[in-house]
C-alpha positions in Angstrom: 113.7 108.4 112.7 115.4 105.2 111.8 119.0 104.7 111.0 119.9 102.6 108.2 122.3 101.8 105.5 125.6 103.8 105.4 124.9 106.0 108.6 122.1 107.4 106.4 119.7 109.2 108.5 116.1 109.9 107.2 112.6 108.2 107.0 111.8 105.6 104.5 108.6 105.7 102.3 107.3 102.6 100.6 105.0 104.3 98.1 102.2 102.4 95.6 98.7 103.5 93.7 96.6 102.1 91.6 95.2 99.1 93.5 92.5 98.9 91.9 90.4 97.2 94.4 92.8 93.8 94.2 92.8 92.2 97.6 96.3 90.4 96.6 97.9 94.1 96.1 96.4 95.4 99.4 98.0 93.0 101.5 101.3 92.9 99.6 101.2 96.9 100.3 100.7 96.4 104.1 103.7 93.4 104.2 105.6 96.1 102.4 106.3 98.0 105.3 108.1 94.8 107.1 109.9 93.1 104.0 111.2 96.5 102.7 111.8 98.1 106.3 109.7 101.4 105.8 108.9 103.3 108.1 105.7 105.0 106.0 103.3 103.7 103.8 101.8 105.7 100.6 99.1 105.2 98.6 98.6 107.1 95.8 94.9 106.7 94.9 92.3 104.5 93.0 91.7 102.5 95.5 88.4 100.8 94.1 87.6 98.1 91.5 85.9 98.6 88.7 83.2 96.2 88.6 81.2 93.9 90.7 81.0 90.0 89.5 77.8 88.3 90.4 77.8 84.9 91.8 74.8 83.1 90.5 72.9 79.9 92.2 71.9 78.3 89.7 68.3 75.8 90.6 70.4 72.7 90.4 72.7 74.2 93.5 75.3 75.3 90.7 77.0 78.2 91.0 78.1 80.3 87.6 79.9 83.6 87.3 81.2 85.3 83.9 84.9 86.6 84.6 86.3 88.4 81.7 84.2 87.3 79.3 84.3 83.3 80.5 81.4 81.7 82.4 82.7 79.6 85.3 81.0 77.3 87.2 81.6 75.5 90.6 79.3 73.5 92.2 80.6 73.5 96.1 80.8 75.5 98.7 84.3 75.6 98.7 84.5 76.4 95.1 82.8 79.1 95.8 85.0 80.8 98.1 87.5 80.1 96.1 85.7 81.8 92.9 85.2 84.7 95.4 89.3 85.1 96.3 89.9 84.8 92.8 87.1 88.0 91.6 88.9 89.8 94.6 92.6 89.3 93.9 91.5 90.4 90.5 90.0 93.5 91.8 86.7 93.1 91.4 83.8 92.5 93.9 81.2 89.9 94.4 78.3 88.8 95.2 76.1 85.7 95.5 72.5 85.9 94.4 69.6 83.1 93.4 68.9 83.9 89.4 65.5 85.6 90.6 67.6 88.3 92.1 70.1 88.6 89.7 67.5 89.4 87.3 65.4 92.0 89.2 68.9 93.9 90.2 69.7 94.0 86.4 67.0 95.8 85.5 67.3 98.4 88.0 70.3 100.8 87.4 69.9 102.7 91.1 70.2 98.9 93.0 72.9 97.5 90.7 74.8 101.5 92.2 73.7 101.0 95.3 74.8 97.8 95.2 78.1 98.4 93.8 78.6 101.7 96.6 78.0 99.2 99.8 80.4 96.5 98.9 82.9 99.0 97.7 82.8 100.6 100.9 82.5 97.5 102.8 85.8 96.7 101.2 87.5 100.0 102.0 86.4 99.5 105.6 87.6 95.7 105.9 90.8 97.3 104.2 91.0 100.0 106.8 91.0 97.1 109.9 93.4 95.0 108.5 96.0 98.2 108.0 95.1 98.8 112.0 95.7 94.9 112.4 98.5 94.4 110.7 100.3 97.8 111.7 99.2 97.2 115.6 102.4 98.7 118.1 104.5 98.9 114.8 104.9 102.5 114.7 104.4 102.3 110.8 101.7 104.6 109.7 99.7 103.6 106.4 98.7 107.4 104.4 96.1 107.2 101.7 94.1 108.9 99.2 91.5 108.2 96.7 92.1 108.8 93.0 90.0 109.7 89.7 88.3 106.4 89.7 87.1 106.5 93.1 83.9 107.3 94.5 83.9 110.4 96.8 81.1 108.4 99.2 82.7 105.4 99.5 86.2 107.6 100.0 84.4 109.1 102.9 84.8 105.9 104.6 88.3 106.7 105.0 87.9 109.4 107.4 87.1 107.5 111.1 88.6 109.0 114.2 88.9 105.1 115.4 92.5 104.3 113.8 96.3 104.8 115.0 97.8 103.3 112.0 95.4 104.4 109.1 95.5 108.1 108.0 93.3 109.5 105.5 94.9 112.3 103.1 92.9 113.4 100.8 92.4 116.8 100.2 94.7 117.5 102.7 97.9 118.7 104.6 99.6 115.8 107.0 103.1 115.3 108.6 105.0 112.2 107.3 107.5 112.3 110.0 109.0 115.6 112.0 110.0 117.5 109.2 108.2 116.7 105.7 104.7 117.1 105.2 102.5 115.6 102.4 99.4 117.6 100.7 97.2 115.0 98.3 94.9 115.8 95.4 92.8 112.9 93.8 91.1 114.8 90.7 92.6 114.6 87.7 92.5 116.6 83.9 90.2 115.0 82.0 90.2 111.7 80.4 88.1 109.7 77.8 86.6 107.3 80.4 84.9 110.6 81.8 86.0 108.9 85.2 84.2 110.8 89.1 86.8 112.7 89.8 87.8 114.9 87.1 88.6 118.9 86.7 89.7 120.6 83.6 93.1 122.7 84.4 91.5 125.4 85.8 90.1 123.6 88.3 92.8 121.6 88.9 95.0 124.6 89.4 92.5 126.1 92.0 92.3 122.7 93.8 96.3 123.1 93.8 96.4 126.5 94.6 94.2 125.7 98.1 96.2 122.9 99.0 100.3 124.5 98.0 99.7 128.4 98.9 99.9 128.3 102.7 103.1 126.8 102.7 105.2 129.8 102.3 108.3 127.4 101.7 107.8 124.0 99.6 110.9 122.8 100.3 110.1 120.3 102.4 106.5 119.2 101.3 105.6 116.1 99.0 102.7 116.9 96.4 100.4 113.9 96.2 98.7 114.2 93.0 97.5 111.1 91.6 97.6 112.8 87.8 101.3 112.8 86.4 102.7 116.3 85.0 102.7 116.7 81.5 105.1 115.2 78.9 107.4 114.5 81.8 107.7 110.7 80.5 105.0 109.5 83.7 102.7 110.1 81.4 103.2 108.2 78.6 100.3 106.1 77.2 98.3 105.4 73.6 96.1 108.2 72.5 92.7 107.3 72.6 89.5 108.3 70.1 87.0 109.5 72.5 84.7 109.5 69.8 84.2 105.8 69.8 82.3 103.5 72.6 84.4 102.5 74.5 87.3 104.6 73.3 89.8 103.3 71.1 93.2 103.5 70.5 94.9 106.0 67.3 96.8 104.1 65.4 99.4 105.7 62.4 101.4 103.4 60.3 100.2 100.5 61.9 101.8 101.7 65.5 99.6 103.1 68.2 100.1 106.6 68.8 101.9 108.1 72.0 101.6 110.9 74.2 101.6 112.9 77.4 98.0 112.4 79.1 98.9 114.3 81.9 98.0 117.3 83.6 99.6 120.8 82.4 98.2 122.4 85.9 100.2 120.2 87.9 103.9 120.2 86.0 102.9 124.3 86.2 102.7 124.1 90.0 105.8 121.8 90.8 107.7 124.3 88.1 106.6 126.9 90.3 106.4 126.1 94.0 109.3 122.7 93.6 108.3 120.3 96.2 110.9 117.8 97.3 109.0 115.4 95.4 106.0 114.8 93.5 104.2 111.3 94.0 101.7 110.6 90.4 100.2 107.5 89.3 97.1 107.4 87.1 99.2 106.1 84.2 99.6 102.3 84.7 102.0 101.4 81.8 104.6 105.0 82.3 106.8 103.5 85.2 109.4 106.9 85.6 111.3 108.6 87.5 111.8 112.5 86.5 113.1 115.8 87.6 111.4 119.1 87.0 113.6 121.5 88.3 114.7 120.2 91.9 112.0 118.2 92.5 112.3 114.1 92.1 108.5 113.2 90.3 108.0 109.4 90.7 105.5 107.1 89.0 105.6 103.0 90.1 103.3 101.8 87.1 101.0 99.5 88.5 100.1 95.8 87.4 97.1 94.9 90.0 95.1 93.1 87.4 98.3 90.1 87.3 98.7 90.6 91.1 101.8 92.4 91.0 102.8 95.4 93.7 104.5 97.8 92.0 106.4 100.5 93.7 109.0 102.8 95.0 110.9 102.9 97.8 112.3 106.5 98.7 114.4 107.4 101.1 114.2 111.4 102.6 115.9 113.8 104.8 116.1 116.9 105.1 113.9 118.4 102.1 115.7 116.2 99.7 115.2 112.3 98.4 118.4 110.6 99.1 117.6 107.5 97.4 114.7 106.2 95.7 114.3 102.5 94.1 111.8 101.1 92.0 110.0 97.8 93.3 107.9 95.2 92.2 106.5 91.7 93.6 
């Protein structure tokens, strides 16, 4: 382990989620390792975009592409590589097609999926390789999961026996250094969106219950979830009408209604078995810090859509977090 700061000993964890598919955030999470001298790298899960962008060429060798809600159009090459890093910083994915094919894919739910699975997962890879690149002989490991907006075929890319630097979590028990280890869960309680990966608390507490109950002592083990606990301020986001499409916000007295959206499965379980620390995310606009019971439950926030990396650097030794600090660039 490294020694740093007052004689502190312990490993430092650089921990972010919700990416969101934003090239930008990837590569700030990677640089985080060097510019905030961690010697592990978390993330927490949703991991995809959201949406894939088409690029159209256009029969006067014009280019257009509609990006929230405004048509843009370039007409050289260059421009169009620069339309592309723009759809990707943003998180989204692209592609260039004549009109012809834009059309025909359109009409066909199954290719716009399968369309939308292969450059998911061809981003995911291309992800993977720069983590092995930019980690090469650094010693500084890169631990990820998916989350409730992820596929679990394009996750399933994660998992290659090629990579030193790169470690896929999910679903599983793995050592963070000599002494901690980290168990990850990526399903969440449910939401309106009726997002791919999500359990009611039954489930969720069986999913828990497979992954906390071999570990006869929790005291030095780090729950993953990407769901926050409930009403334990990580949670804390407008209440939404599922009734409406999309759903909407519930507004009283002209203010938008607050609450806990998080899971009552997995406050139950750090109650119960009181991990060190509990890494959430899920809930982009609830930036917190809490403690249920011993254990220090952390949620960065996250901003991908502006380009920001937001997250928390924690420091740990010896079953306990010793320092944490919230981050953001």
């Amino acid at each position: 382990m490294r020694l740093f700061g007052k004689g502190q000993r312990g490993t430092k964890v650089f921990y972010a989620t919700d990416v969101h598919g934003s090239e930008r955030t990837w590569r700030k999470f990677l640089n985080a390792a060097k510019f905030y001298g961690a010697d592990v790298l978390v993330m927490g899960g949703d991991v995809m975009g959201k949406l894939a962008i088409p690029i159209i060429r256009e029969a006067g060798g014009s280019y257009r592409a509609t990006i929230h809600g405004r048509v843009e159009r370039v007409t050289s090459e260059a421009e169009v590589e620069a339309l592309r890093g723009l759809i990707g910083d943003l998180g989204f994915y692209d592609v260039v097609m004549d009109e012809d094919e834009y059309t025909a894919t359109q009409a066909d739910p199954d290719a716009v999926e399968r369309l939308f699975v292969r450059l998911a997962t061809e981003r995911v890879a291309r992800w993977i390789d720069l983590a092995e690149s930019r980690l090469a002989g650094t010693g500084i490991k890169v631990y990820a999961t998916g989350g409730n907006d992820d596929l679990t075929e394009v996750m399933a890319t994660m998992d290659r026996t090629d990579t030193r630097a790169f470690v896929a979590c999910e679903d599983r028990a793995v050592p963070l250094d000599d002494e901690h280890v980290m168990i990850s869960m990526p399903y969440v309680n449910p939401t309106p969106w009726k997002t791919p990966r999500e359990d009611d608390e039954a489930g969720l507490a069986a999913r828990i219950s497979a992954l906390a109950a071999p570990f006869a002592d929790h005291g030095k083990v780090i729950f993953n979830f990407h769901a926050p606990p409930v009403d334990s301020t990580l949670d804390t986001c407008p209440m939404l009408d599922a009734t409406t499409d999309p759903p909407s916000q519930v507004v009283k007295g002209g203010q938008p209604v607050l609450y806990g959206a998080g899971s009552t499965s997995i406050r139950e379980a750090i109650e119960r078995y009181q991990p060190m620390l509990g890494l959430h995310g899920h809930i982009h606009e609830s930036q917190a810090v809490a403690r249920l019971g011993r254990t220090v439950c952390v949620n960065p926030g996250s901003e991908y859509g502006e380009g920001v990396l937001r997250g928390c650097l924690l420091t740990i030794a010896g079953g306990k977090v010793t320092s944490y600090q919230m981050t953001a660039g």
